[in-house]
Backbone as CSV, one residue per row, in Angstrom:
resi,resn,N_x,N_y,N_z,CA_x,CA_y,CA_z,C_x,C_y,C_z
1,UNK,96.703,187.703,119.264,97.962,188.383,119.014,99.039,187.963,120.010
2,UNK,98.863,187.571,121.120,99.895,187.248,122.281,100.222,186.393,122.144
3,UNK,99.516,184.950,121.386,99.939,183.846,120.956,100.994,184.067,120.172
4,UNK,101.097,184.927,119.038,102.102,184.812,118.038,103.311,185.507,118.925
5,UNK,103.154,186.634,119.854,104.317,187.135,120.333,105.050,186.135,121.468
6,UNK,104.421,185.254,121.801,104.800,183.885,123.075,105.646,183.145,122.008
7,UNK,104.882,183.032,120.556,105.634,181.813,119.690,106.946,182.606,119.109
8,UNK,107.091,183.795,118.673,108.275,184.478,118.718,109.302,184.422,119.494
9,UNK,109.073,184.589,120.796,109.727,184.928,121.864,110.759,183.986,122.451
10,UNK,109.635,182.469,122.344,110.442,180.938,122.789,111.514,180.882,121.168
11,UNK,110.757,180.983,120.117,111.581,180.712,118.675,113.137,181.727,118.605
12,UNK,112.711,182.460,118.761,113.486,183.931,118.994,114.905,183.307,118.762
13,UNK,115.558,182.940,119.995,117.058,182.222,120.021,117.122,181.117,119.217
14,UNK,116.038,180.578,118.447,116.631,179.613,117.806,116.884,179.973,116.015
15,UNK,116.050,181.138,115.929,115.998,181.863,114.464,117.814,183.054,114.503
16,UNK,118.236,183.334,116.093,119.274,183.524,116.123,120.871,183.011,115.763
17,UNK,120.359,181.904,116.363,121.123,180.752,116.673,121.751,180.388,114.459
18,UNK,120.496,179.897,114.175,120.233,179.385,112.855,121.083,180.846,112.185
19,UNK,120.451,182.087,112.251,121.568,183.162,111.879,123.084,183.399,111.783
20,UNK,122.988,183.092,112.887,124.566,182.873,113.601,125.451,181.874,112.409
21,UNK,124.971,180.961,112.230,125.545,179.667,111.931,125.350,179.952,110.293
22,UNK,124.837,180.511,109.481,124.493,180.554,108.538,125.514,181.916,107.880
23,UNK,125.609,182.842,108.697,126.459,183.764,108.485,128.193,183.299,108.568
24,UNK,128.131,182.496,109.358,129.646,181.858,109.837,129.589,180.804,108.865
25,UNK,128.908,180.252,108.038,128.868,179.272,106.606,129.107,180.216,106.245
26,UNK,128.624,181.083,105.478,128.985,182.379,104.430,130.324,182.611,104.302
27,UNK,130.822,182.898,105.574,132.013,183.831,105.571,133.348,182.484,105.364
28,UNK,133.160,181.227,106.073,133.768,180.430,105.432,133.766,179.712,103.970
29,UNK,132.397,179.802,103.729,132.743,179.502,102.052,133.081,180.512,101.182
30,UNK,133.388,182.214,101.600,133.869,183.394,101.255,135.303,183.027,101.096
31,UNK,136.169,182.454,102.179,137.089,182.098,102.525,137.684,180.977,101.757
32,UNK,137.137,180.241,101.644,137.360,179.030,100.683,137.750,179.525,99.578
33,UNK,136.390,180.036,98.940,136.623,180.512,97.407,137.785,181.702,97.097
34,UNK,138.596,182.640,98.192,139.508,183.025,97.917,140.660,182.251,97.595
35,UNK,140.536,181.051,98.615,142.267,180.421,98.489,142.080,179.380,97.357
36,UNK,140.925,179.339,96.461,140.872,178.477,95.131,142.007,178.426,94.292
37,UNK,142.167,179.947,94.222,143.315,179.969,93.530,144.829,179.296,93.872
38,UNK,144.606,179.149,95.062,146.141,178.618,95.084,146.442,176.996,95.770
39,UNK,145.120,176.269,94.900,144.984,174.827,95.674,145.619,174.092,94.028
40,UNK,146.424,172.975,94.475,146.744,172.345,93.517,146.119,170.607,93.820
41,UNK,145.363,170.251,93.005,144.771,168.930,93.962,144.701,167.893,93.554
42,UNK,145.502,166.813,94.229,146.213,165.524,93.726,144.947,164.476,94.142
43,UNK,144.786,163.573,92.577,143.906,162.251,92.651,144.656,161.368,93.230
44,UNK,144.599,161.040,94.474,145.425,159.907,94.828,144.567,158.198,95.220
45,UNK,145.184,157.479,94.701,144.247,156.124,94.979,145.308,154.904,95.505
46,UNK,144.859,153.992,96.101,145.353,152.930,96.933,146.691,152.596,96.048
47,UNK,147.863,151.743,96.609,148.871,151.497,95.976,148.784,150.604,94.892
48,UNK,148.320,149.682,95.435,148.166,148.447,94.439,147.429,148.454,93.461
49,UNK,146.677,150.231,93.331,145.946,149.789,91.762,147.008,149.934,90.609
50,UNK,146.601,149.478,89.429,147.037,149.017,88.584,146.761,150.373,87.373
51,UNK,147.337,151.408,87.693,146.242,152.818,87.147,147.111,154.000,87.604
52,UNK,147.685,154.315,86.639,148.447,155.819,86.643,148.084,156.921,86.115
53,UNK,147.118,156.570,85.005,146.649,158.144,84.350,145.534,158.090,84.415
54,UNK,144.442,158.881,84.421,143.019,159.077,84.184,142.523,160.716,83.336
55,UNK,141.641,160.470,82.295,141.621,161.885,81.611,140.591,162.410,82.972
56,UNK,140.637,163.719,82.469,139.455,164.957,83.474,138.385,163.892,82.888
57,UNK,137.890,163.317,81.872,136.235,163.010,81.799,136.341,161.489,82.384
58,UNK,137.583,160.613,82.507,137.326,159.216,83.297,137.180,159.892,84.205
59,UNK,137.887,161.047,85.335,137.778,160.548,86.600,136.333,161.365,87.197
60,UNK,135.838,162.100,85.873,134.488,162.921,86.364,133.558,161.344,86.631
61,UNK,133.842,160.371,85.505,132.855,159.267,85.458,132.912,158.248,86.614
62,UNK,134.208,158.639,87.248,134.281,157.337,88.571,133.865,158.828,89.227
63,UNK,134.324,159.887,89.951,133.255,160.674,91.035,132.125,160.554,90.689
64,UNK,131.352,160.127,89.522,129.782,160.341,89.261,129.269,158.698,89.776
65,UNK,130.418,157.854,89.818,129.511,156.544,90.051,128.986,156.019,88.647
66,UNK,129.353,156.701,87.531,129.308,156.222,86.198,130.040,154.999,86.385
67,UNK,131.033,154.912,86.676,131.982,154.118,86.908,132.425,153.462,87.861
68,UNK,131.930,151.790,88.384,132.193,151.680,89.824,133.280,150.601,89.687
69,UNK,133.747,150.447,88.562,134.757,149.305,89.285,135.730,149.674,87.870
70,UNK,137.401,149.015,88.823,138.749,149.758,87.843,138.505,148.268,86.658
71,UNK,139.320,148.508,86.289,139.885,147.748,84.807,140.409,145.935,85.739
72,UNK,140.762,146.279,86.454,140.639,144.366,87.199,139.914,143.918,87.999
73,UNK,138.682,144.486,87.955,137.329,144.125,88.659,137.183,144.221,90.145
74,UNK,138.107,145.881,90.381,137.760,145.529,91.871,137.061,147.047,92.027
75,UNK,136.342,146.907,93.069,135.142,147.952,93.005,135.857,148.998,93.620
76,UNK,135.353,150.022,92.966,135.623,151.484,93.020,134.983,152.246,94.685
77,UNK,136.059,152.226,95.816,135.209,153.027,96.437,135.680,154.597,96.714
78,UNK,134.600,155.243,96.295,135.323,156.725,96.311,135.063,157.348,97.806
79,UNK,136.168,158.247,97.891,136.311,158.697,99.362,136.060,160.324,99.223
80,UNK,135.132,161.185,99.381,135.297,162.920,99.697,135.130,163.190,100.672
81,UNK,135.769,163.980,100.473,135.408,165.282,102.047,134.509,165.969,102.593
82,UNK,134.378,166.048,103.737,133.386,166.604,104.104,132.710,168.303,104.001
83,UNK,131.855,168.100,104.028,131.320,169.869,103.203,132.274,170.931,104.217
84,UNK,132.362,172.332,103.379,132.880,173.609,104.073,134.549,173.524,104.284
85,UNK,135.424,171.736,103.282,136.552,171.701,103.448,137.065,172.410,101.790
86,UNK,138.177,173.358,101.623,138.161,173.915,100.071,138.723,173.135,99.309
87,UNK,138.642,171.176,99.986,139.358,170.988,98.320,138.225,170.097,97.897
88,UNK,136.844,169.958,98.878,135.748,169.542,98.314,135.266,170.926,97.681
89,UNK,134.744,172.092,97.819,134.728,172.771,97.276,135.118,172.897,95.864
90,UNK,136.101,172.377,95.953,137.231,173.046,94.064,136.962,171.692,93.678
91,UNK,136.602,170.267,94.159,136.278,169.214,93.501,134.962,169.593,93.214
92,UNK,134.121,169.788,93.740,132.872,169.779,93.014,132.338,170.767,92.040
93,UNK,133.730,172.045,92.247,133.454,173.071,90.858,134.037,172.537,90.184
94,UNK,135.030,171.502,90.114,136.212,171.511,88.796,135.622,170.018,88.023
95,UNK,135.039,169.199,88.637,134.977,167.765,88.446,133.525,167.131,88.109
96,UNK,132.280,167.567,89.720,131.556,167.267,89.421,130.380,168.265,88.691
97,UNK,131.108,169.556,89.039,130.193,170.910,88.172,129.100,171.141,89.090
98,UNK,129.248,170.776,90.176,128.085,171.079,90.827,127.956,171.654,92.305
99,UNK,126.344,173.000,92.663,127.046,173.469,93.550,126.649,171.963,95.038
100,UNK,127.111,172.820,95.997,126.544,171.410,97.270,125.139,170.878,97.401
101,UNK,123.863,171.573,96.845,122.774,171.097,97.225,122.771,170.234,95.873
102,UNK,123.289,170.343,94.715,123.020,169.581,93.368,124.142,168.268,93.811
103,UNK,124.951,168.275,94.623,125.829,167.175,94.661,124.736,166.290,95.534
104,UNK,124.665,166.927,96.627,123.608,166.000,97.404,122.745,165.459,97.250
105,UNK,121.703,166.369,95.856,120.673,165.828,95.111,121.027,164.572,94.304
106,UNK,122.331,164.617,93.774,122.323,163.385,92.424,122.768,162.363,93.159
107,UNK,123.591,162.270,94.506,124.013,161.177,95.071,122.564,160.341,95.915
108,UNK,121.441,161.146,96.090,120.405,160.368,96.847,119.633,160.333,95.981
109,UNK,119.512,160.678,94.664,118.698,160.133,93.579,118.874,159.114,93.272
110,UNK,120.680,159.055,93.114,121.582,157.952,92.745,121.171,156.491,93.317
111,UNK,121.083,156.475,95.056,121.115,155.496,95.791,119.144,155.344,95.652
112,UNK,118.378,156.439,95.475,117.163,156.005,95.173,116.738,154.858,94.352
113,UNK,117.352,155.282,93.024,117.459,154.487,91.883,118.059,153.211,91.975
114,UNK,119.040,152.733,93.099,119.571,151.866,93.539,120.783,151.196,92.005
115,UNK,121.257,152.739,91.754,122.431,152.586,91.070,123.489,152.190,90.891
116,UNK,123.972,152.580,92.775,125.247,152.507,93.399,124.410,151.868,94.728
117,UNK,125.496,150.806,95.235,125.535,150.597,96.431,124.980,151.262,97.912
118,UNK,125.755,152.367,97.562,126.241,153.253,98.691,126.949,154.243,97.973
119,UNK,126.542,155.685,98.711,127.429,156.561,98.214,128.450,156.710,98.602
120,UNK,129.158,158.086,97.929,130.861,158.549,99.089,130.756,157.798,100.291
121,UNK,132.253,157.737,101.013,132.504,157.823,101.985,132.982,158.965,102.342
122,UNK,131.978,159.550,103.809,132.607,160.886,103.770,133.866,160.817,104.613
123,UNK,135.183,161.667,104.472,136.352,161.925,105.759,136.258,163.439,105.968
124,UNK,136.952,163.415,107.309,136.288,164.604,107.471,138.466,165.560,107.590
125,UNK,139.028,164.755,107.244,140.281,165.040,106.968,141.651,164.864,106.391
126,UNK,142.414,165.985,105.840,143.273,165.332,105.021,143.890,163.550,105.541
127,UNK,144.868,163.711,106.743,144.770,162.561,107.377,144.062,161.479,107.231
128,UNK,142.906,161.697,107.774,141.612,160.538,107.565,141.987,160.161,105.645
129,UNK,141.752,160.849,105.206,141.470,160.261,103.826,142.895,159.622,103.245
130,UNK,143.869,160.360,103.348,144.894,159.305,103.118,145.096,157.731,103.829
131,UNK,144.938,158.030,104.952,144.782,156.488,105.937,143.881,155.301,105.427
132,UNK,142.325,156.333,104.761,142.107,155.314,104.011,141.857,154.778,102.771
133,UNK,142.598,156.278,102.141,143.196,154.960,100.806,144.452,154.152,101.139
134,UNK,144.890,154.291,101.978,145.876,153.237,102.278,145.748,151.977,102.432
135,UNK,144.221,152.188,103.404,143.429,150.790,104.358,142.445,150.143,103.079
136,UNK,142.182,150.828,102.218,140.914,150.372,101.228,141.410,149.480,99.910
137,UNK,140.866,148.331,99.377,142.038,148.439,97.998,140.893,149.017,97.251
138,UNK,141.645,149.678,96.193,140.090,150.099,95.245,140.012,151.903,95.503
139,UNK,139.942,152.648,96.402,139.659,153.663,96.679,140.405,154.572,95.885
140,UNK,140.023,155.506,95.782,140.321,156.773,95.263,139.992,158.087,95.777
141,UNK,140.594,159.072,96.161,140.075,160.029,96.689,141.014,161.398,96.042
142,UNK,141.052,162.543,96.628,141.196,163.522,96.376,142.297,164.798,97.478
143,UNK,142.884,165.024,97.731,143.645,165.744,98.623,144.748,166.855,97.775
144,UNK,144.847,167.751,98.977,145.599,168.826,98.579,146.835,168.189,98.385
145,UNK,147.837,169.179,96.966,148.843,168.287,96.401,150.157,168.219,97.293
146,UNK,150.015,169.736,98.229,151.138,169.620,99.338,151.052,168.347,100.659
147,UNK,149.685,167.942,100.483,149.770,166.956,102.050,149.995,165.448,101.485
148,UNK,150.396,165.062,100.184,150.252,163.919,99.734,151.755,163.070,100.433
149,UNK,151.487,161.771,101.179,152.666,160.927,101.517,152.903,160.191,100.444
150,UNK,153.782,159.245,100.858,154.451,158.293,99.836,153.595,156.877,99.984
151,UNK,152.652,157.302,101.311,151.981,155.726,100.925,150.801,155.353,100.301
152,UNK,150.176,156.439,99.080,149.392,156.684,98.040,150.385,157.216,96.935
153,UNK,149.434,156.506,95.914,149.747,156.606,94.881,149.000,157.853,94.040
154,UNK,149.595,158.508,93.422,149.085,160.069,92.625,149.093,159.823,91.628
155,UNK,147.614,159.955,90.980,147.076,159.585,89.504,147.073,160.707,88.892
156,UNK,147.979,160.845,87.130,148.092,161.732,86.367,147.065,162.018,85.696
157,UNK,146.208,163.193,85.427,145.406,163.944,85.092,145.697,164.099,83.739
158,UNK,145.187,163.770,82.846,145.766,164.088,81.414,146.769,163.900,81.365
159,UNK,147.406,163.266,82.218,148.644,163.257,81.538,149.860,163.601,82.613
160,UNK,149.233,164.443,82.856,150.128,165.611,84.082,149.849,165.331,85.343
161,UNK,150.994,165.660,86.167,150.877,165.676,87.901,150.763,166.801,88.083
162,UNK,150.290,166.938,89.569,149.642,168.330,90.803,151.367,169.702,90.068
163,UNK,152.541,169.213,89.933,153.414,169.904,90.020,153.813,170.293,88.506
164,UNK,153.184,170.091,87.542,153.222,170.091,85.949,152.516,171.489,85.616
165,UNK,153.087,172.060,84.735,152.400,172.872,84.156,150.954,173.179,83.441
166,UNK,149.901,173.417,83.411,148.979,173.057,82.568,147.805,171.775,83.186
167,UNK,148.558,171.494,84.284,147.288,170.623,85.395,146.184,171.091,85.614
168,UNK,145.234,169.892,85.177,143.578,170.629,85.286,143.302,170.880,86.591
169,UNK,143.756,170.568,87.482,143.194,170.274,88.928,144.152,171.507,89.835
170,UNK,144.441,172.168,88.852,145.004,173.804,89.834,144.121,175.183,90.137
């Protein structure tokens, strides 16, 4: 019996610890999913592609890696965000339909199968990810519609931009 209360005792702070951190995930993805409502979220991809509109089911098929290369043969590299940010969040409810452990699952099945290359590139910020669709040719990524510069290009969604009425990506 003293054995198990010694193995408690050393574990103790680390079953805390793991608590701690798991509760503070909670309350930020609590947080997230409130401000869903008021994210509007722009497909933006490198300048020089050759590509202004994409329906909701092309661009589900390039995030799935269905799709790795544009219409002039240059390879598709997709850029997301890193977990616990809310516009990966609202991408993976709105786009890929899936929650975070099913995203993680199909992308290392994906590279199991030796489907894709390589998966995402992860950024871990608005910044970061614009910089590199700037730096990438080919890339495509995803950002909130208020932080978008002028040195990406914003791909219409059906049709429609982040500021249109009736945008799937609101």
């Amino acid at each position: 019996m003293s054995n198990v209360i010694r193995t408690l005792t050393r574990k103790l702070p680390l079953i805390l610890s793991a608590a701690l951190l798991l509760s503070t995930s909670t309350a930020l993805l609590a947080e997230e999913a409130a401000n869903d409502g008021d994210i509007a979220i722009a497909i933006v991809v490198h300048k020089d592609l050759p590509i202004e509109n994409l329906s909701l089911v092309e661009l589900r098929s390039i995030f799935l890696a269905d799709r790795q290369f544009w219409e002039d043969k240059t390879r598709i590299t997709l850029l997301v965000r890193a977990p616990l940010s809310d516009e990966r969040s609202f991408v993976l409810e709105r786009i890929y339909q899936m929650s975070e452990a099913q995203f993680r699952q199909y992308w290392i099945a994906k590279m199991f199968r030796a489907e894709v290359p390589r998966g995402p590139k992860i950024v871990l910020s608005t910044d970061m990810t614009l910089d590199l669709v700037v730096a990438i040719p080919g890339s495509i990524s995803f950002t909130r519609a208020d932080a978008v510069t002028d040195d990406v290009k914003v791909i219409r969604v059906d049709g429609l931009l982040p500021s249109d009425d009736g945008y799937p990506l609101k």
